[in-house]
C-alpha positions, 0 to 999 in steps of 0.5 A: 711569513717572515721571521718576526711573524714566526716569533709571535706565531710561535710566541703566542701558540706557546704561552696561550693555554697557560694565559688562559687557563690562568686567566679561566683561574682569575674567574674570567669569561672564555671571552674576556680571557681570548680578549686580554690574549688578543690585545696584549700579543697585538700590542707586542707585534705593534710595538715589534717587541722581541724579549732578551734578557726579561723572562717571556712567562713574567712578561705575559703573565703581568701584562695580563693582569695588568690588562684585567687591571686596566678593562676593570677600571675602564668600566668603573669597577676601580681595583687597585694593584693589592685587591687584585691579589686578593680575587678568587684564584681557581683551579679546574681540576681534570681526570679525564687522561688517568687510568683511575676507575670513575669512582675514583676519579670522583672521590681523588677529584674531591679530595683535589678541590677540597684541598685547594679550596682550603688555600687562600686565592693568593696561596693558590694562585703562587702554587699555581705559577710555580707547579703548573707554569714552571715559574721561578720565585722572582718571576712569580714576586713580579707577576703578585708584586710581591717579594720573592722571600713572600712568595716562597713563604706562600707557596711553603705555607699553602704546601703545608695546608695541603700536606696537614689535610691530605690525610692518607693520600701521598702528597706527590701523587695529589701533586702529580694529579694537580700539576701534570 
């Protein structure tokens, strides 16, 4: 194998859970999610891309959308470039791996989504690339098309919701549960 072999080997085993989990959060198939997957690292590897200076994550996950973007259109179910920040935005939440008694689990899985669900799909979807994905602000306004000052002010007001309705369950903990 060589080394530009080992670049997108590496490139893509890193970047294809948080892709797809993104892309499963957009409200796509299994399917259409490895398809997007598939035809943006195919198209890097034709066009032998290799990133320097731009972040790797931004690139990813714009090109994703842009991806969605461009498969919507193609079967006629037009979405310009401000609807598509407006879809659903879903988070699947898991305490398979938490030392919780199940009925706990059950009751913190319901407390979890009925928080998430109080954001709007862009609130979640900001929250989402900052905790989950580890995003920068600037790299996040690229990815919405949005500015980086909206951005903050999304993640800010969604992080405010969820502190207004977390009653007595500490904010950190509901944060480790949803970001780990």
């Amino acid at each position: 194998m060589n080394a530009a072999n080992d670049y997108f080997s590496q490139l893509y085993k890193t970047n294809i859970t948080s892709l797809y989990r993104f892309g499963k959060g957009m409200g796509l198939s299994h399917d259409a999610c490895l398809d997007i997957i598939h035809d943006i690292f195919c198209r890097l590897i034709e066009k032998n891309r290799v990133f320097e200076t731009i972040s790797v994550k931004q690139f990813l996950f714009r090109s994703f959308i842009n991806r969605h973007i461009d498969i919507q259109k193609s079967r006629k179910k037009m979405i310009n470039g401000e609807d598509i920040n407006h879809l659903p935005f879903v988070i699947e939440v898991s305490l398979e791996d938490t030392a919780i008694e199940q009925e706990e689990k059950e009751i913190l899985k319901q407390k979890v989504d009925y928080l998430l669900d109080i954001l709007t799909p862009r609130q979640r979807k900001a929250v989402y690339l900052r905790f989950m994905e580890e995003m920068e602000y600037e790299d996040i306004a690229i990815i919405m098309d949005m500015s980086s000052e909206s951005v903050r002010k999304l993640v800010f007001r969604g992080f405010e919701k969820i502190r207004n309705h977390a009653g007595n369950i500490p904010v950190f903990y509901l944060l480790s549960v949803l970001f780990r």
